[in-house]
N, C-alpha and C positions, 0 to 999 in steps of 0.2 A: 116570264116563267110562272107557273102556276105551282103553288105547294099545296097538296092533298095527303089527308088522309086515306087510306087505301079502300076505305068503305066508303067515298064520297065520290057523285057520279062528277065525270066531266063532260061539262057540257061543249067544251072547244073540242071534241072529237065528234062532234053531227055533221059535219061536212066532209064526202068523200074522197080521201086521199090516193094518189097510185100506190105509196107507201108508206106503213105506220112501223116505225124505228123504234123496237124496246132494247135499253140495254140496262141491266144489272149490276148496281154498283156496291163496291165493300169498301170501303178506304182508297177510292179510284180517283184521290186527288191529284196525282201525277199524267194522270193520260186521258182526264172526263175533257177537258178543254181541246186537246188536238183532234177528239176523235167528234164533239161535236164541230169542229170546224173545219171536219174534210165533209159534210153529208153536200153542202150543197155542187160541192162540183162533182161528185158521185152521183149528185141525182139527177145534174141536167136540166131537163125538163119537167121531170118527175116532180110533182110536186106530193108533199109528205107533211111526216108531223113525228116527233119525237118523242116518246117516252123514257124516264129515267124514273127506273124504281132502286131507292138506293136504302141496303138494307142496314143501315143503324152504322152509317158512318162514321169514326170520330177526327177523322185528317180535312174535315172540313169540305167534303167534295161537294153534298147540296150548295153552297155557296157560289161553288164554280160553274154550275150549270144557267146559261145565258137564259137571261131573260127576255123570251117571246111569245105570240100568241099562238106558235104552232108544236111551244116545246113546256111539255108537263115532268114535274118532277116529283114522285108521289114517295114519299114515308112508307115505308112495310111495317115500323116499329120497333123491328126487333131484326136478326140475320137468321131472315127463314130459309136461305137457302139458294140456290139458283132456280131448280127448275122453279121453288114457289114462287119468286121473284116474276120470274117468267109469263108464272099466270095471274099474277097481278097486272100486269101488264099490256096481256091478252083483255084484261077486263078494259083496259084503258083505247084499246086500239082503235074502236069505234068505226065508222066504216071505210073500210079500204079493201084495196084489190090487191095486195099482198099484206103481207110482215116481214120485215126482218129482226131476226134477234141478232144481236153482235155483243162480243165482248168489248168492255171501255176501254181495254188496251189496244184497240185497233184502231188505224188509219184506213180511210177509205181514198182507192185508188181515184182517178179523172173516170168519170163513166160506171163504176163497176157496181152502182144502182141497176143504168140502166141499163146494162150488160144482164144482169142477175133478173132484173124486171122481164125485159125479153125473151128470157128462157122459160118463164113459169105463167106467161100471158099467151106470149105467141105460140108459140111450143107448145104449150101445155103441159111441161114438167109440176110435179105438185109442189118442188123445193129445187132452189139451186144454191152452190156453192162458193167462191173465188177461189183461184190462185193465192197462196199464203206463202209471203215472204217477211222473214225475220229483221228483226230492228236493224240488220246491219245489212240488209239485204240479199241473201241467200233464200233460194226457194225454200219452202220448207215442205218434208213430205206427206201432207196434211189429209191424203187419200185411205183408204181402211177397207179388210175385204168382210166380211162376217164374224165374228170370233168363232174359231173352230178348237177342237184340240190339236191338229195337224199343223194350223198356222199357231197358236200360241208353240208348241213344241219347236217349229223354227224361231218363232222371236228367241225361246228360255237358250236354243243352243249355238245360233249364231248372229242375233242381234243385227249389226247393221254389215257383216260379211258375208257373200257372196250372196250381195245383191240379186243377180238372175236366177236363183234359185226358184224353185217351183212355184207358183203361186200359194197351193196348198200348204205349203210350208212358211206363210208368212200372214202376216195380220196387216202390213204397212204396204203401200205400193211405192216400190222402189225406185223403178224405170225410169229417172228423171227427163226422158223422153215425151214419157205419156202422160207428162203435166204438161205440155203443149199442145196437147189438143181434146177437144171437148169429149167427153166421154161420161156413162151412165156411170155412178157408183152405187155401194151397199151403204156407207155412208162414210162420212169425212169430219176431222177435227172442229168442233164445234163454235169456233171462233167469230162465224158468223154463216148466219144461213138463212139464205132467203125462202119462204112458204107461201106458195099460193091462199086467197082468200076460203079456197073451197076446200082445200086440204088441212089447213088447220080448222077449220068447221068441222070435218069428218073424223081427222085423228084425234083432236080435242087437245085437255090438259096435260102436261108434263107431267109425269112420273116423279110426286115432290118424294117418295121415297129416298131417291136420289138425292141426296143434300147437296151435294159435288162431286161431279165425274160418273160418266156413262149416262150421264139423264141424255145426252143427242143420240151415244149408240139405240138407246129403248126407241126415242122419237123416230126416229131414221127405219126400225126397222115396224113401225108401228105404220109408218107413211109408203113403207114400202104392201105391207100387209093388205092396207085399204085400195092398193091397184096404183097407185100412184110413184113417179118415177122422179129420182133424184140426179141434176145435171151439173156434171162439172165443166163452170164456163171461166175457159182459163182468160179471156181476154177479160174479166173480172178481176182485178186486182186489190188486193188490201196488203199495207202490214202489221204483222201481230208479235208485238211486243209482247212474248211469253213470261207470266212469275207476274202483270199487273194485271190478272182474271182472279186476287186472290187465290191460286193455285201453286204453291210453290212445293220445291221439292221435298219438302218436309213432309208434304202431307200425302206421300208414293202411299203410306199403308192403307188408307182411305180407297184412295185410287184402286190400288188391286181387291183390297176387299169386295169394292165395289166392282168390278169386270169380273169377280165369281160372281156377285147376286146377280150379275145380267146373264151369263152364263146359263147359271143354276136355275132362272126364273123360265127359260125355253127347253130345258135337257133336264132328261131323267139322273138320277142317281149315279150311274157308273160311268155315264160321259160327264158329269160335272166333277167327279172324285178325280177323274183323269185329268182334266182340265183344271182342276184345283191345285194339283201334282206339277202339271208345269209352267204353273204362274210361281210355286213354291220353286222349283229348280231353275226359273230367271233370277229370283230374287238369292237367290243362293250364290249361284254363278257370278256376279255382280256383289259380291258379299265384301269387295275392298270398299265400296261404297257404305258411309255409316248410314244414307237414307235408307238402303235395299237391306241392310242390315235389319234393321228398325221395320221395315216393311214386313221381312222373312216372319221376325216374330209378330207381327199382328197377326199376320196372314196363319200360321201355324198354331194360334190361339182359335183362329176363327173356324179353320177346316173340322175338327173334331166334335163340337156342339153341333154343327150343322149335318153330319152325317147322322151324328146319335139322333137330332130330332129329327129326321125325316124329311130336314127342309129342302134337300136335292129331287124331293116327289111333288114340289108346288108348283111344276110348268105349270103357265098361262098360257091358252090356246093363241096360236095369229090371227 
């Protein structure tokens, strides 16, 4: 293992790999060890190389990360964040024919490298996905259509009932059906996702705006923007032990904050104030919960300044 500073170049990334593996760590000392020791039956054949940029751990996780000559473990310094993690990491990737980013709570299934590889080589997909099943092994529904107001208005009103409900009326893909077989998405739960070399060239940097949560929706629809298409390859398998991505349910206010600023950041003023309205009426509706509670008021602190300053007029073109 190599330990860097995040401004020093690496030079064991000159040789080109099929795959350069970043993953993002915060106190990921419960699941950095499992998840680096599913990559190589994942990759197969595939040979790779591992980055681990861990940002200002104090559970000891640098420690945990195996010492080799194909796995770097770079210091950021401080906890800048996910997507900046990300692009530290991108600095580190050096030449290869994809990336994947994954969170440290995942398991990598037999193959679902080179499942994920063959969709974004052969194919030509610019990004692929896995099948995401939970620590106890249940599918999880990890698929996502665009945020609209139509589908946030179905999440605020009926949440996970009546499933078949219209598409429009829903933000999550239900059908647990239609996780068994391969299919395009708008984009999908961030847990890990694999990027062609030439698609992360074009779409570039992560959105460090984003500290945590919706930095993939931005990515996803930034990769969709450049022409390039996202594939769900279900014979990819990982699983994702949800709450060790640093992301735990304490921190819902964040989260919704943030799906207005991605919202708000493509939509003018009246569809973001709409769409503001029924991210505030899930959190409402869900008000037994002390997190959603806790949310209602961030979120109801945050809609008001952002109407008064105008910030619902900052669309950024696709």
């Amino acid at each position: 293992m190599t330990m860097l500073p995040f401004d020093t170049a690496n030079s064991a990334a000159v040789e080109t790999v099929d795959c350069a593996i970043i993953v993002v760590t915060y106190n990921s000392a419960r699941h950095i060890a499992s998840f680096v020791s599913s990559i190589q039956a994942a990759a197969g054949s595939r040979t790779w190389r591992l980055i681990v940029v861990d940002n200002a751990s104090r559970d000891g996780t640098r420690d945990l990360v195996p010492n080799a000559s194909n796995i770097s473990c770079i210091s950021a310094g401080a906890n800048v964040g996910y997507s900046a993690g990300i692009n530290i990491g991108r600095r580190y990737a050096g030449s290869c024919r994809t990336l994947l980013v994954s969170n440290p709570d995942v398991r990598l299934g037999r193959g679902a490298i080179e499942h994920l590889y063959e969709a974004v080589t052969a194919r030509g997909h610019g990004a692929a996905v896995p099948m995401l099943h939970d620590a106890k092994g249940s599918l999880m529904r990890s698929l996502r259509h665009e945020p609209s107001v139509g589908g946030q208005l179905g999440e605020a009103l009926f949440g996970d009932r009546f499933s078949r409900r219209p598409a429009w009326l829903s933000e999550i893909i239900r059908d647990r059906a239609s996780y068994h077989r391969p299919q395009l998405v708008e984009w999908a739960t961030g847990a890990a996702i694999m990027i062609s070399a030439a698609c992360n060239d074009l779409v570039g940097r992560w959105d460090e705006s984003y500290f945590l949560f919706s930095e993939e929706v931005d990515y996803a629809r930034r990769i969709r923007a450049h022409g390039f298409t996202i594939a769900y390859v279900p014979e990819a398998v990982a699983v994702h032990d949800e709450g060790g991505s640093g992301r735990p349910t304490s921190m819902l206010g964040l989260a919704v904050v943030n799906r207005l600023r991605y919202f708000q950041s493509y939509h003018g003023r009246w569809a973001s104030t709409m769409y503001a309205g029924t991210l505030l009426l899930e959190m409402l509706m869900r008000s037994s919960s002390r997190h959603h509670r806790q949310a209602a008021l961030v979120l109801a602190k945050a809609i008001p300044p952002a109407i008064l300053s105008n910030r619902f007029e900052t669309g950024r073109s696709t």
